[in-house]
C-alpha positions in Angstrom: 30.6 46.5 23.4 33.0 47.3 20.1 32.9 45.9 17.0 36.0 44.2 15.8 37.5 41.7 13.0 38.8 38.8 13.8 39.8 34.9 11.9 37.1 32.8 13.1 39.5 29.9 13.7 40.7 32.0 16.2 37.6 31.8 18.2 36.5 29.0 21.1 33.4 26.9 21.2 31.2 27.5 24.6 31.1 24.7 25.9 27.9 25.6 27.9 25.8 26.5 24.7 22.6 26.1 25.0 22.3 24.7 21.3 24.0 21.3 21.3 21.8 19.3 18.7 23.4 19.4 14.9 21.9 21.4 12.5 20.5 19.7 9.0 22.6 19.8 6.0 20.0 21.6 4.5 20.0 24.4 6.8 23.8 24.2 6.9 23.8 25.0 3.1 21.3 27.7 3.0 23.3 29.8 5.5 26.6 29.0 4.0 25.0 30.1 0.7 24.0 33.2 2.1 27.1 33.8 3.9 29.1 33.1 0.4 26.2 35.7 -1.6 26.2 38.8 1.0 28.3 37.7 3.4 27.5 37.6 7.7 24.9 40.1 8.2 25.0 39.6 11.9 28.2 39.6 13.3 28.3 36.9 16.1 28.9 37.5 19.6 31.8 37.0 21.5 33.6 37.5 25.3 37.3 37.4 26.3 37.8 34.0 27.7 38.7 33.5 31.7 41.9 33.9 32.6 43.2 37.0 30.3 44.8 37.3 27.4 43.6 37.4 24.0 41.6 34.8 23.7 37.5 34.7 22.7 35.1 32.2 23.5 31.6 32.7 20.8 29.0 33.3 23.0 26.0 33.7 20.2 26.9 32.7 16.6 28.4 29.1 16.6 26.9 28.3 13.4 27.3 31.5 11.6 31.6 31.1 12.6 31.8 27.5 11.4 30.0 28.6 8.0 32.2 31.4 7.6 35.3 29.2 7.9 33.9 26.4 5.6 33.4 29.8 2.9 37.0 30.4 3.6 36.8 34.2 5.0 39.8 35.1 6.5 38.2 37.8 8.7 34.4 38.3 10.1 32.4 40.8 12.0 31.9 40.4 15.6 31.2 41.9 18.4 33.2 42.1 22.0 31.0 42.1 24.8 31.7 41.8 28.7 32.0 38.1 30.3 29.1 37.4 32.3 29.3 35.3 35.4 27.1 32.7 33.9 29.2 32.1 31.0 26.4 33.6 28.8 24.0 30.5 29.8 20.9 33.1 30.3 21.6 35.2 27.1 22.0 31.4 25.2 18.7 30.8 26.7 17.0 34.2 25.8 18.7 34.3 22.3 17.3 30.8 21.2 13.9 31.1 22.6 13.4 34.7 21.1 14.5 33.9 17.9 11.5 33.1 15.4 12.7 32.7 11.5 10.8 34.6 9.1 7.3 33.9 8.6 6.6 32.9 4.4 4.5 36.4 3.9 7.7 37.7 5.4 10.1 36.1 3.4 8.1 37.0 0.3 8.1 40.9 1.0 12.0 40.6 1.7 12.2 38.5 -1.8 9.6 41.8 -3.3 12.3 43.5 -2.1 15.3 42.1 -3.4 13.7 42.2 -7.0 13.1 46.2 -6.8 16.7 46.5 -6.2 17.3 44.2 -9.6 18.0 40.6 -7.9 16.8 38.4 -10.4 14.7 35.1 -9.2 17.7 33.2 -10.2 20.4 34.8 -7.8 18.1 35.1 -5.0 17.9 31.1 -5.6 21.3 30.9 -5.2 21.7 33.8 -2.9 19.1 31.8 0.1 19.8 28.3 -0.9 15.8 27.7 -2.5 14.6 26.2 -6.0 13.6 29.4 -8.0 10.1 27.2 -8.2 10.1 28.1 -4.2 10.7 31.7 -5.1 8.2 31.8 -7.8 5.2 30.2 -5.2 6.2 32.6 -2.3 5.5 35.7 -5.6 2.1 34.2 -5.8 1.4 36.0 -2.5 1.2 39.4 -4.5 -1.8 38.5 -6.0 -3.6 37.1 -2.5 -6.2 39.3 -0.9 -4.3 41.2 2.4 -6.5 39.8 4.7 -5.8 36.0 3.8 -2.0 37.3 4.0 -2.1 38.5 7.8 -3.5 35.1 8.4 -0.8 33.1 6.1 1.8 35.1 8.3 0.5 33.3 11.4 2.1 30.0 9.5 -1.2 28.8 8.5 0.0 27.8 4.9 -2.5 26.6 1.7 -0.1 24.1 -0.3 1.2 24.9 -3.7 -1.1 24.0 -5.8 -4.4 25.9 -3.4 -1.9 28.7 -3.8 -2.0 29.4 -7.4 -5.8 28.2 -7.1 -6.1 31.8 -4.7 -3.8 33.7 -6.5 -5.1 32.9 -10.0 -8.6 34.2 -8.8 -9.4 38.5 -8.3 -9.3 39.8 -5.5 -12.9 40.8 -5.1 -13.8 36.7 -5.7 -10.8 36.2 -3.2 -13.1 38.3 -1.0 -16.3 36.8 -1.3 -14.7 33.2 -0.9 -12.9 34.5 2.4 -16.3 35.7 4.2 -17.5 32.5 4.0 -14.3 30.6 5.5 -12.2 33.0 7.2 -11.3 31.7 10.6 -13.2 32.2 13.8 -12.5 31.9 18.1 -14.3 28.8 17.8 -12.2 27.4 14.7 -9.1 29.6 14.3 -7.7 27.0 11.4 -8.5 27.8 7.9 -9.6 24.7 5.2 -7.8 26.1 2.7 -9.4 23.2 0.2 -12.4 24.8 0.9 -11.3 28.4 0.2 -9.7 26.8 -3.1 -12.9 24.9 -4.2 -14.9 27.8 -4.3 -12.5 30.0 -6.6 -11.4 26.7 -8.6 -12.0 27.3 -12.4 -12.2 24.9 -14.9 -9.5 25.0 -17.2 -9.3 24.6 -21.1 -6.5 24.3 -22.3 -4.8 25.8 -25.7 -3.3 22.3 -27.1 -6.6 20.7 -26.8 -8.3 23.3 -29.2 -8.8 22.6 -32.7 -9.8 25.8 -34.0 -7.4 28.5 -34.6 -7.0 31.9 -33.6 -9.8 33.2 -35.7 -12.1 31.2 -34.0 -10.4 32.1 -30.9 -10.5 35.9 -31.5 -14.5 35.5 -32.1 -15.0 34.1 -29.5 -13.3 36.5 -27.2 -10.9 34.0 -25.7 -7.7 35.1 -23.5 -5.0 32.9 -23.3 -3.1 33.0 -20.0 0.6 31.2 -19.4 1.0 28.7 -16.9 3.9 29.1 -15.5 4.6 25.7 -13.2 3.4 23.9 -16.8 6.7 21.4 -17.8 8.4 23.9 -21.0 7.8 21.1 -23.7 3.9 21.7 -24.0 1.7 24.6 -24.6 1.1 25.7 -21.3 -1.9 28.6 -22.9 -5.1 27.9 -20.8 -8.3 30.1 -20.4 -11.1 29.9 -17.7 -13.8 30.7 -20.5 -15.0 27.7 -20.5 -18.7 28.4 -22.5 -15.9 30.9 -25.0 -14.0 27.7 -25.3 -16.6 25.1 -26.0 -18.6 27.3 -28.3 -15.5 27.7 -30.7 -14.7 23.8 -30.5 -18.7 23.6 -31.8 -18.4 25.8 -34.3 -15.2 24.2 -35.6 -17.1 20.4 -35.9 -19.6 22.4 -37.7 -17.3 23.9 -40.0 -15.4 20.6 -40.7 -18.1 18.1 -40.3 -17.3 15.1 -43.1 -19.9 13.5 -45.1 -22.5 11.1 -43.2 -20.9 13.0 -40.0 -23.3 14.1 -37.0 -22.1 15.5 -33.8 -22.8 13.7 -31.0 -23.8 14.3 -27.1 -21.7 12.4 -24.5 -23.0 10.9 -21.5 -22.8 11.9 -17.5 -19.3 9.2 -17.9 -18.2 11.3 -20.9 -19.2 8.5 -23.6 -20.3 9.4 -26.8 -24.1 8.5 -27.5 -25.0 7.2 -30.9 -27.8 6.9 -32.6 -30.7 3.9 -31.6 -29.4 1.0 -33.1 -25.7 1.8 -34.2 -22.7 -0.2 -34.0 -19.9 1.5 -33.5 -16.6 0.3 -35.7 -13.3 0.1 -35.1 -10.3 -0.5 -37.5 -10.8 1.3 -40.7 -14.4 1.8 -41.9 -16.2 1.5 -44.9 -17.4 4.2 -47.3 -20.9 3.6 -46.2 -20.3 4.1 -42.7 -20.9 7.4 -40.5 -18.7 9.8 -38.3 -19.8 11.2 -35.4 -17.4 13.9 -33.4 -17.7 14.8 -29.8 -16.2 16.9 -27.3 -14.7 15.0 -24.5 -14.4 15.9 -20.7 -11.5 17.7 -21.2 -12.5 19.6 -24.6 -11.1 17.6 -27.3 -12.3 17.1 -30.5 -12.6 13.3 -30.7 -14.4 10.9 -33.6 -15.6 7.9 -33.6 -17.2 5.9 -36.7 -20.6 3.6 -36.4 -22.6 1.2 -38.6 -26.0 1.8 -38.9 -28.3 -1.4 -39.3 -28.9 -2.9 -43.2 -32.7 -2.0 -44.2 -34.6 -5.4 -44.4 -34.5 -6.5 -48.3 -38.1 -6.7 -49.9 -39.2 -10.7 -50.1 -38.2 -11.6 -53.4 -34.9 -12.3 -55.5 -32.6 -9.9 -55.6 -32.7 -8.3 -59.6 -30.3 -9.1 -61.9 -26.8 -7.6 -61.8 -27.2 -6.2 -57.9 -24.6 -6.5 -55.8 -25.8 -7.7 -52.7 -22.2 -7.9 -51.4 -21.5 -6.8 -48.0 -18.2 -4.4 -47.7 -15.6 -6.2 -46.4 -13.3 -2.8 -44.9 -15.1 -2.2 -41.4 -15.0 -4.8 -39.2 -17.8 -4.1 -36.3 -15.9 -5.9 -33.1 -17.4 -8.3 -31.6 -18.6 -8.0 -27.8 -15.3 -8.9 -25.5 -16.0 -11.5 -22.4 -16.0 -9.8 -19.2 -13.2 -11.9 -18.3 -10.4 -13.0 -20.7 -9.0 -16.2 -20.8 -5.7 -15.2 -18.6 -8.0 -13.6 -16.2 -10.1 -17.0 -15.8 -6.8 -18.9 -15.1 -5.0 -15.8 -12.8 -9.2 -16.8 -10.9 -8.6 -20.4 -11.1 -4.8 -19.7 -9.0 -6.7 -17.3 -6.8 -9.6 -19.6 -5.8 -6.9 -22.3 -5.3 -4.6 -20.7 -2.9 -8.2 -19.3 -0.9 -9.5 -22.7 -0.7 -6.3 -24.2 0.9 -5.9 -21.6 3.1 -9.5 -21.7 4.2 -9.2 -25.5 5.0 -5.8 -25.1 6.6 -7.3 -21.8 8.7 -11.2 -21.3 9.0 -12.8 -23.4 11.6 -14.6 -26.2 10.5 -17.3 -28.9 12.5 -16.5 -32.1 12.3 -20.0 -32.9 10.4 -18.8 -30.6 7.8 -15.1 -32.0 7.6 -16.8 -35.0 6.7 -18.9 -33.8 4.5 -16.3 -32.2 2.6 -14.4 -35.7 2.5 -17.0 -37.6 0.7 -17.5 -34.1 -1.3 -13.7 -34.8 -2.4 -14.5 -38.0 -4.3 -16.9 -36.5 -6.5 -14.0 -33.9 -7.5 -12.9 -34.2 -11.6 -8.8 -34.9 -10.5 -10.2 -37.8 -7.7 -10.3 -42.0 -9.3 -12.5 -44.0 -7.4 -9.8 -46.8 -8.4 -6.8 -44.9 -7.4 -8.1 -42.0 -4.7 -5.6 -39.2 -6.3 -4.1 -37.6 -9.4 -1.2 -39.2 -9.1 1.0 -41.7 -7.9 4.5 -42.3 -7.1 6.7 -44.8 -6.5 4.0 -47.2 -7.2 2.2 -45.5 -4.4 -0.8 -43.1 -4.0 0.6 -39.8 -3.1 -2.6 -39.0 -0.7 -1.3 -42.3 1.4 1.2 -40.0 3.6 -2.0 -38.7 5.4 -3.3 -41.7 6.1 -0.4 -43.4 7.9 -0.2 -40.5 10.9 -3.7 -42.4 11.6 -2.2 -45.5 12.4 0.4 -47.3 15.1 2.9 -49.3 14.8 1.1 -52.3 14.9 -1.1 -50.8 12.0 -4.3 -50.2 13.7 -6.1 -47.1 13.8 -5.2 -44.7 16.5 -8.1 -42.0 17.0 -7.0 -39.0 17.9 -9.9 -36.7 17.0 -6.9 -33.7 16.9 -4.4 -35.9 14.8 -7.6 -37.0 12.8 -9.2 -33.5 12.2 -5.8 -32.3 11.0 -5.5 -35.1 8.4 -8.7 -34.6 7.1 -7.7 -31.0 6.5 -4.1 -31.5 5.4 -6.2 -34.4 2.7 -8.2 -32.0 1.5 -5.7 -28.9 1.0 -4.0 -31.8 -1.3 -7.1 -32.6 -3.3 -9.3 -29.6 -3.8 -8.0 -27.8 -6.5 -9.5 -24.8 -8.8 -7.2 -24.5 -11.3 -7.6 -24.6 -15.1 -5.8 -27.5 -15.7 -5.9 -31.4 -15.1 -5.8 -30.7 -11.1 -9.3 -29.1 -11.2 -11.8 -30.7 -8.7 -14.9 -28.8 -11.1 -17.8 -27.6 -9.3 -17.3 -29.5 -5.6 -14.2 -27.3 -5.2 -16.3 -24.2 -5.5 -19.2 -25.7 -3.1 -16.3 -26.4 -0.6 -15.4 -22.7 -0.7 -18.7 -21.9 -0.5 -19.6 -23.5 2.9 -16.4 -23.1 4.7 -16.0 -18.7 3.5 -13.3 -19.2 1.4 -14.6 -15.7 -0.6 -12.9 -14.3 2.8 -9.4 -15.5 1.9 -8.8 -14.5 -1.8 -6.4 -11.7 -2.3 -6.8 -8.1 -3.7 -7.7 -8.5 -7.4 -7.1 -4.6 -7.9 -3.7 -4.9 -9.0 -3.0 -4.0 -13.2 -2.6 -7.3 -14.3 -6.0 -8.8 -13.0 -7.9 -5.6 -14.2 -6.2 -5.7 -17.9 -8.2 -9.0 -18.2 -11.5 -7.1 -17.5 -13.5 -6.1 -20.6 -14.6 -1.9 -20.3 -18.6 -2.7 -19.1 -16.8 -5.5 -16.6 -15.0 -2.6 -15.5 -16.7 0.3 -15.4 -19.4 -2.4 -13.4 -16.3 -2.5 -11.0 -16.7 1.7 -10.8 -19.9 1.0 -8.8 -19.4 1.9 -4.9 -16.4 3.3 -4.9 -15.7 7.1 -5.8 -13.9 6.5 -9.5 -15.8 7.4 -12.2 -15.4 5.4 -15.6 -13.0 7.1 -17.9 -12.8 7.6 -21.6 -10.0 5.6 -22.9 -10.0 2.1 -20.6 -6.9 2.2 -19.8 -7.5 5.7 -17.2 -10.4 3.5 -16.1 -7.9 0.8 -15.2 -5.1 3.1 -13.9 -7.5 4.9 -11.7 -9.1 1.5 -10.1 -5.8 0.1 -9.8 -4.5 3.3 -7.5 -7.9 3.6 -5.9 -7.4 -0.7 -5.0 -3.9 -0.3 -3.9 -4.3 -0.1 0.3 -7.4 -1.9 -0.4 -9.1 -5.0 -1.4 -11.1 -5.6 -4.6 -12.8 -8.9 -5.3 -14.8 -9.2 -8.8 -17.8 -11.0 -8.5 -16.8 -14.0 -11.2 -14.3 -15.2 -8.5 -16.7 -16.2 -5.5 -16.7 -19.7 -4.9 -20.5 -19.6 -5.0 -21.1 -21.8 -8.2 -23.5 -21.0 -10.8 -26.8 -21.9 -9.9 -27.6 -23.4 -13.7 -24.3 -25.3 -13.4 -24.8 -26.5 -10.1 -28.2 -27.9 -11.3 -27.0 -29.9 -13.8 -24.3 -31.5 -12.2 -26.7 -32.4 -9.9 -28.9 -34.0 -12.5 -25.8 -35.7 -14.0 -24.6 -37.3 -10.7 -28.4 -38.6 -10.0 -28.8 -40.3 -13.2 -27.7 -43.9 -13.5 -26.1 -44.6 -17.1 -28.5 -47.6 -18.3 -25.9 -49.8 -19.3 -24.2 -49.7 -15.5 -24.2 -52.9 -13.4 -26.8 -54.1 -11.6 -25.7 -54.6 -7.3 -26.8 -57.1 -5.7 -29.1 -56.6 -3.2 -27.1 -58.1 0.2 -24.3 -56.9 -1.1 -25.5 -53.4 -1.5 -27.4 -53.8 2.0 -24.1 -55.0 3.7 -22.3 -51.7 2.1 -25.1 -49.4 3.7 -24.9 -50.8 7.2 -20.9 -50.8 7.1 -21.6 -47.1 6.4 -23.8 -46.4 9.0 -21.4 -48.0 11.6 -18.1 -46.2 9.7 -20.7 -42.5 10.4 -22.0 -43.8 14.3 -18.3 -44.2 15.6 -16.9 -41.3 13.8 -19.9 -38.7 15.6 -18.8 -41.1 19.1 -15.2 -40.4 18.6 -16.0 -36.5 17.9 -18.1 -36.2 21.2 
């Protein structure tokens, strides 16, 4: 073997290389960055080719020759070895399989390395291709206990953010933590969530403290820098969490207003008032009270409330009182669970469930019937025209009737045909919407007995839950693992993420009506107005027998 330099545009391709797949671009980059920063440090491989003369064929080192020419070096390193009567396949072989890239405990100690010599994190980005935030995570590892690193060096990696978790903790809770979840034969894989869990530390951060650094100093409190924090924001945070809170106190104590309390918060992080209060929003009136509370996170927040008028003594008021109320607060008035856009965006959703039911879920034949004479009771159904609407002169219902008849005009039973114009009829009659379309109530007992509450979409989505006042949904909380928020809006955001893959259905969009409703309509539809006309008897007798035969050959035709 001898060591020589040669232009690598001089050199031949093996044609029996063992690597034939392309690299990635990305790998491409990071060694022609390297190759650009220090240049080849291991000078490929290469053998006279066949035949004599002066002539090389790369035997190990293809890559490393194609990124030297795209850096535009005029000579490389290589080294001249003997042809072998393979070609090279076996060394191809034994190179590629042997070769293992460095392990990230590795790469870290070489990076150590590179900084004791003066490299800044900067040129060592450059230098290997990698964001400086890639060099700055694999420097974490300095502060991880040496156990935990032999095992990282096995490639069994936490992710970034269990990373600084470990590394933000000592080394003798590191310790501790790793007794209880370092790997075993039976389970050689770490959880690193667990191992993160049990050194995480609640953090307070410095932009969320209203006290200064008096209080701060007091209290003992150490501000540490985060250095992953985005640069426009105080990234100061301590783990003293009791330091933290006790300050905040001490500052509402200090700065408490007039008529001001502070407040405890609930297990949800609300703030409780007194018995009785109502709580105001907009500006509020000299009389009223100021509570201040600490939030989840720390904050100093206020809210203002309204305590309850003591009852006046029975009597006229003396002369020259003022029994004025003030007129600046304005106590809000409870919000309905569901808004009016949410009622309508309910009425669309019922709608589209309905048809699709009809068109989809099966149905007995006793019930399709049902459901027919059900349709006539419906709000948007005349018993003098049998639809909404009309056009041409014509009902626009009659195009399901005609597929019942022949061309001679008589009725052609075909229990299929006729079971799929009953359904088609209905789809084109039952409607839920607010608007003149809406069938009322029978519309929702329709969805009720045929499961339409199966077919309504995902209301989890941020337009449906905007229309949700905060109890409606903070109710919506229940059974599933989001917990209720401070501000509305998180408890929106948070349901809305949680609802995405899934499928959310509030409870004032069943089909099931009212039961107080339903009663009533039910009174209303059995109560004959006193002023209707009277039928005569035969008449009404001929009707009811008609009826029965219409109901016999209609259950003789299903069989």
């Amino acid at each position: 073997m001898r060591l020589i330099k040669i232009d690598p545009r001089a050199l031949k391709e093996n044609p029996d290389r063992l690597r034939q797949t392309k690299s990635t671009p990305q790998a491409d980059a990071l060694l022609l960055a390297t190759i650009k920063a220090v240049g080849i440090v291991q000078p490929p491989v290469i053998t006279p080719e066949a035949g004599g003369g002066n002539a090389y064929i790369i035997n190990a080192g293809h890559r490393r020759v194609k990124q030297a020419i795209a850096a535009g070096l005029e000579e490389i390193d290589v080294i001249v070895d003997e042809a072998a009567n393979d070609n090279g396949a076996m060394r191809s072989i034994v190179e590629n399989i042997a070769f293992e890239p460095l392990n990230p405990v590795d790469q870290w100690r070489a990076i150590e390395r590179l900084v004791a010599l003066g490299w800044t994190e900067e040129a060592i980005g450059v230098a290997l291709a990698l964001p400086v935030r890639q060099i700055r995570k694999l420097r974490l590892l300095a502060n991880v206990l040496p156990a935990m690193l032999d095992h990282m060096a096995k490639g069994d990696m936490p992710n970034e953010q269990q990373l600084r978790t470990i590394a933000a903790a000592s080394l003798d809770e590191q310790k501790e933590v790793w007794k209880k979840h370092k790997p075993s034969k039976a389970d050689p894989q770490v959880s690193w969530w667990s191992v993160a869990q049990g050194l995480q530390k609640t953090r307070m951060h410095a932009r969320h403290a209203s006290f200064g650094d008096d209080l701060a100093q007091a209290y003992g409190i150490q501000w540490v820098e985060d250095l992953f924090a985005p640069a426009d924001e105080d990234s100061r945070y301590t783990t003293d969490v009791e330091a933290f809170l006790g300050a905040q106190h001490e500052w509402m104590a200090n700065n408490l207003p007039k008529k001001g309390v502070i407040a405890e918060t609930t297990n949800w992080g609300e703030v409780k008032l007194p018995p009785k209060a109502e709580r105001v929003h907009g500006k509020p009136a000299k009389s009223d009270c100021t509570a201040l509370y600490l939030d989840r996170e720390g904050r100093v927040q206020t809210v203002h409330y309204r305590m309850p008028e003591a009852k006046k003594p029975k009597g006229k008021a003396a002369p020259g009182s003022d029994s004025a109320p003030d007129d600046v607060g304005v106590v809000s008035k409870p919000r309905p669970d569901v808004t009016r856009k949410g009622v309508e965006m309910i009425g669309d959703y019922r709608t589209d469930a309905l048809r699709e039911a009809l068109g989809r879920a099966p149905i007995e034949d006793d019930t399709l019937m049902a459901l027919l004479i059900l349709a006539f009771a419906g709000q948007n159904v005349s018993a003098t025209t049998g639809s909404v609407g009309f056009h041409n002169g014509h009902s626009r219902l009659a195009k399901h009737a005609v597929v019942l008849l022949d061309s001679d005009g008589k009725l052609a039973i075909d229990m299929d045909t006729l079971r799929a114009a009953a359904r088609a009829m209905l789809i084109d009659v039952f409607s839920c919407r607010e608007n003149a379309t809406n069938s009322g109530i029978v519309a929702r007992i329709a969805g009720a007995t045929i499961g339409a509450d199966e077919f309504l979409p995902n209301m989890g989505s941020e337009d449906f839950l905007s229309c949700l006042s905060r109890p409606a949904l903070e109710a919506s909380c229940k059974d599933t693992p989001v917990l209720p928020r401070q501000r509305a809006k998180d408890t929106r955001d948070a349901l809305a993420e949680h609802f995405k893959d899934g499928r959310f259905v509030h409870a004032a969009a069943l089909f099931a009506p009212d039961p107080t409703k339903l009663s009533e309509w039910l009174m209303s539809s059995t109560t004959v107005p006193d002023d209707a006309e009277e039928v005569d008897e035969e008449t009404a007798g001929i009707a009811d027998d008609t009826a029965r035969d219409d109901a016999e050959a209609f259950r003789e035709a299903a069989e």
